[in-house]
PyMOL commands that place a pseudoatom at each C-alpha (Angstrom):
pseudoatom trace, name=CA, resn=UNK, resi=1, chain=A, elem=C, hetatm=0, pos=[-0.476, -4.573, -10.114]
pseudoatom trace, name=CA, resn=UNK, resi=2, chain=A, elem=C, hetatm=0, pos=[0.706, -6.695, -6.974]
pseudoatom trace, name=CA, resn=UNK, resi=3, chain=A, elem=C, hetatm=0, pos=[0.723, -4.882, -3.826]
pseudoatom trace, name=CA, resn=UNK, resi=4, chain=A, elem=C, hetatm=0, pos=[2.684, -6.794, -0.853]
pseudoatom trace, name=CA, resn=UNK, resi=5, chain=A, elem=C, hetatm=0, pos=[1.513, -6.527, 2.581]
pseudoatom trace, name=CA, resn=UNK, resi=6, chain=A, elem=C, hetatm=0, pos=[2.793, -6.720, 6.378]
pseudoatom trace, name=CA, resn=UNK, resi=7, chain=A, elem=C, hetatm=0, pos=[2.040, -6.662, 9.655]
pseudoatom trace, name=CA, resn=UNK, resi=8, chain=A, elem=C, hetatm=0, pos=[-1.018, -5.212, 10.693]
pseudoatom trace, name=CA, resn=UNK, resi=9, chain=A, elem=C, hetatm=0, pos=[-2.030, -4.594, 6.723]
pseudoatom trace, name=CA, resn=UNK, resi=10, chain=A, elem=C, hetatm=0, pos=[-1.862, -8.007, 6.024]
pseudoatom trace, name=CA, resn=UNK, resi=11, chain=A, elem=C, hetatm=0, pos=[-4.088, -9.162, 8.654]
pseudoatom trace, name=CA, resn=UNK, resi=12, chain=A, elem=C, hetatm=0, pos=[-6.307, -5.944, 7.540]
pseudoatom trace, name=CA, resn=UNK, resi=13, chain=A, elem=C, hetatm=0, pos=[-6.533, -7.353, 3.977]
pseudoatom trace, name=CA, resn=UNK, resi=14, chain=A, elem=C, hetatm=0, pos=[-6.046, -11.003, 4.703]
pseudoatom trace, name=CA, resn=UNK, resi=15, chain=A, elem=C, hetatm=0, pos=[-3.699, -11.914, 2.817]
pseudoatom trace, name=CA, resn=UNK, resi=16, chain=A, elem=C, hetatm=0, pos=[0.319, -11.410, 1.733]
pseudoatom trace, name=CA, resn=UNK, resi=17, chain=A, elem=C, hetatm=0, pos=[-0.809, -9.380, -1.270]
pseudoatom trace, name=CA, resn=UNK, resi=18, chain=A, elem=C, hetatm=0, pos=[-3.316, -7.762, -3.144]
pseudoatom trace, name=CA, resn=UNK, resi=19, chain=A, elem=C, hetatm=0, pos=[-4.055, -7.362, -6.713]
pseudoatom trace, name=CA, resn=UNK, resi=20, chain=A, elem=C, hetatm=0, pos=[-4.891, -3.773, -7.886]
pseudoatom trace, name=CA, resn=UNK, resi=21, chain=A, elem=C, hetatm=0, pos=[-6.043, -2.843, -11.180]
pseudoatom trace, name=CA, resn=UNK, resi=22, chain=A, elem=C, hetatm=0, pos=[-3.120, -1.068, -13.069]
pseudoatom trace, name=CA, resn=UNK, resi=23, chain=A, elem=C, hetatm=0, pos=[-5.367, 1.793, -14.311]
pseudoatom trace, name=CA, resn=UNK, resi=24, chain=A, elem=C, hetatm=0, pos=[-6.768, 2.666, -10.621]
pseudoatom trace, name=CA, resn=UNK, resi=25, chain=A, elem=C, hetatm=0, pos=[-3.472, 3.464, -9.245]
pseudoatom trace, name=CA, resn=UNK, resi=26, chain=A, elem=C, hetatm=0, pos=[-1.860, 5.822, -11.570]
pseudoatom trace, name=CA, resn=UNK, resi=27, chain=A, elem=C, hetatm=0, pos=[0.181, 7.563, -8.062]
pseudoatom trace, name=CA, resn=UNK, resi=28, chain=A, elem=C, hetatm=0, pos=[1.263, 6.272, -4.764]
pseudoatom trace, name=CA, resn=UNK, resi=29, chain=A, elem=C, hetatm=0, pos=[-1.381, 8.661, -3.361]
pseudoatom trace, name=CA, resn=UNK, resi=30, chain=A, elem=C, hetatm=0, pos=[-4.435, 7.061, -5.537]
pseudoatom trace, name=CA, resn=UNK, resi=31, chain=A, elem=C, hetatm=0, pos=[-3.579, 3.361, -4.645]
pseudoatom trace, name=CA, resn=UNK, resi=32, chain=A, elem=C, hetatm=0, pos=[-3.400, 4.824, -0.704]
pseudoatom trace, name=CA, resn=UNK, resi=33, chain=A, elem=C, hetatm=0, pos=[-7.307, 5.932, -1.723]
pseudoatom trace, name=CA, resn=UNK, resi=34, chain=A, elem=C, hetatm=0, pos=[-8.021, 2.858, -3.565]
pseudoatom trace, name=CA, resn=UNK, resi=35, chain=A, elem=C, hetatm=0, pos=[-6.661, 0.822, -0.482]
pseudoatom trace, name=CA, resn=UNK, resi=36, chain=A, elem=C, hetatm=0, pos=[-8.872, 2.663, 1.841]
pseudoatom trace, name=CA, resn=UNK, resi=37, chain=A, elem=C, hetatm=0, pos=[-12.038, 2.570, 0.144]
pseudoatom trace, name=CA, resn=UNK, resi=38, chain=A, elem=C, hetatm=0, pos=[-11.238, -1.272, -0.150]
pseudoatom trace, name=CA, resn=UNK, resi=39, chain=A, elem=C, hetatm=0, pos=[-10.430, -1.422, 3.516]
pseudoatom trace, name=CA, resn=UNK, resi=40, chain=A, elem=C, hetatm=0, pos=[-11.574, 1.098, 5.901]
pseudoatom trace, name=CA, resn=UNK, resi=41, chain=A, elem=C, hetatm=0, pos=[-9.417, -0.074, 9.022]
pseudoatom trace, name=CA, resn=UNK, resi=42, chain=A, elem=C, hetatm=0, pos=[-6.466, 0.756, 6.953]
pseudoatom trace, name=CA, resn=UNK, resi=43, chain=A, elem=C, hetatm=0, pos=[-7.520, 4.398, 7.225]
pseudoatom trace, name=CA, resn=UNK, resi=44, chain=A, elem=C, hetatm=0, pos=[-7.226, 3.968, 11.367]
pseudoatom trace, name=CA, resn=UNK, resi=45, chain=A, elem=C, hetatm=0, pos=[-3.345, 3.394, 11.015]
pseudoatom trace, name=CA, resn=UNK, resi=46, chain=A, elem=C, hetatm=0, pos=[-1.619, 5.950, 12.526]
pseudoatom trace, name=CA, resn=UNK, resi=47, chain=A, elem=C, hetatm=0, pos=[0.939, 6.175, 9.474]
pseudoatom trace, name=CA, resn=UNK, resi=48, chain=A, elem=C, hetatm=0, pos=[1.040, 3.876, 6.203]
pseudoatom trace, name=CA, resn=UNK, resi=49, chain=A, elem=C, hetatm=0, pos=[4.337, 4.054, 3.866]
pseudoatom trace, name=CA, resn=UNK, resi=50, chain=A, elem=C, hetatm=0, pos=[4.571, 3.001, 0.786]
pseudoatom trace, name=CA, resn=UNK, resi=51, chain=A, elem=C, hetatm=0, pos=[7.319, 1.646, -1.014]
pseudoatom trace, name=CA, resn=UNK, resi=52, chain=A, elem=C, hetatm=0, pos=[7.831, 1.512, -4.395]
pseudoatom trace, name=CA, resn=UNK, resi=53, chain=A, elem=C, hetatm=0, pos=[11.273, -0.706, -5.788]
pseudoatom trace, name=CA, resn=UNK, resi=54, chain=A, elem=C, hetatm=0, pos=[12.031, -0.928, -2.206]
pseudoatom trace, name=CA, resn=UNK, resi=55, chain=A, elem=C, hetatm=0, pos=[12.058, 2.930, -1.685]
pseudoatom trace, name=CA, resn=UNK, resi=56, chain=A, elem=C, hetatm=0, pos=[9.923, 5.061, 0.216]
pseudoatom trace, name=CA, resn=UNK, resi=57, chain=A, elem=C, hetatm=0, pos=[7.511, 7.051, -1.897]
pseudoatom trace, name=CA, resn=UNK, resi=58, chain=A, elem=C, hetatm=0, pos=[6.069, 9.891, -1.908]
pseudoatom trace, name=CA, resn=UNK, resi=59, chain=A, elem=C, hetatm=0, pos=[2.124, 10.431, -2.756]
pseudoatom trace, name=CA, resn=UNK, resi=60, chain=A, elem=C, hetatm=0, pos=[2.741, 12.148, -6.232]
pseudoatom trace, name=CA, resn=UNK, resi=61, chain=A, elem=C, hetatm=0, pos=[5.164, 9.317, -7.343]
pseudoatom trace, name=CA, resn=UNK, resi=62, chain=A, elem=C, hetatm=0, pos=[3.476, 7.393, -10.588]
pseudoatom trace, name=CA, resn=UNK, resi=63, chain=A, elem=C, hetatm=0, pos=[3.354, 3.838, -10.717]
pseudoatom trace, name=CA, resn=UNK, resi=64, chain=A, elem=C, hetatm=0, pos=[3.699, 1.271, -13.247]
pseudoatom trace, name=CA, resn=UNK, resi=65, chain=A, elem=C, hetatm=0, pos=[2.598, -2.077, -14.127]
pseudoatom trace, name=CA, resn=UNK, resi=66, chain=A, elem=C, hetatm=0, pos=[6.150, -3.752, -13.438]
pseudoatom trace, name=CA, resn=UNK, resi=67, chain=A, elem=C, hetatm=0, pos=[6.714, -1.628, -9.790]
pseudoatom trace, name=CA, resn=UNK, resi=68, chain=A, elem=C, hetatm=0, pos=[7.225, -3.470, -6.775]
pseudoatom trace, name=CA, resn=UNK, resi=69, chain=A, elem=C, hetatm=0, pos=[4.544, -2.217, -4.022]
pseudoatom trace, name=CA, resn=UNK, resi=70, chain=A, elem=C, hetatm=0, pos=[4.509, -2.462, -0.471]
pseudoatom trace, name=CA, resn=UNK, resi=71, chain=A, elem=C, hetatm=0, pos=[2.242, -1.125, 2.292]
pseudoatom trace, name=CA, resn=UNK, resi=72, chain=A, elem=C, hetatm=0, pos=[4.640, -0.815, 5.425]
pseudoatom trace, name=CA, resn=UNK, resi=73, chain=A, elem=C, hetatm=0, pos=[2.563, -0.160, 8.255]
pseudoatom trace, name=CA, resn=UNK, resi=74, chain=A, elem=C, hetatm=0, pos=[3.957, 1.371, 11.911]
pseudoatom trace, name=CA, resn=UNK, resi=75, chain=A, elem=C, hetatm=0, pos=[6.281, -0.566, 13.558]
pseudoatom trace, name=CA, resn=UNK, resi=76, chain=A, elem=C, hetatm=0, pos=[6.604, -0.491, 17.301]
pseudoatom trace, name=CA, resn=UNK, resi=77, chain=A, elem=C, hetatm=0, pos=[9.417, -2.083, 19.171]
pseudoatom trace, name=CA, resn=UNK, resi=78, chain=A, elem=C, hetatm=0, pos=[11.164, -1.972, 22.726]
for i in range(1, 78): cmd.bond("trace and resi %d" % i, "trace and resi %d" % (i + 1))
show_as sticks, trace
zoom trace
């Protein structure tokens, strides 16, 4: 599964996107884990979304192979 990343995630992970193995993420809330256990700093964001098909998703949400992920990490602006 391809996982899209920006702004602070993507310089967390170092790169655009990241490939996850489709039988690790069965729910939004598992890939968050999987994510984090990759990549500790993620777990110092203050808030991570995830979207799934462009949508916001909850942790409980399932996932499939042909989803569109994407972390979304806090945005600040002025």
């Amino acid at each position: 599964m391809k996982v899209l990343t920006f702004g602070i995630t993507k310089d967390i992970i170092g790169s655009r996107s990241l490939e996850v193995p489709s039988n690790l993420a069965l729910t939004v809330g598992e890939l968050r884990q999987y994510v984090i256990s990759k990549y500790p700093k993620m777990e110092k964001l203050k808030s991570l979304a995830i979207a799934v098909n462009e949508e916001y998703a909850t942790d409980d949400k399932r996932l499939i192979e042909s989803d569109v992920v994407a972390l979304i990490p806090p945005v600040s602006g002025g």
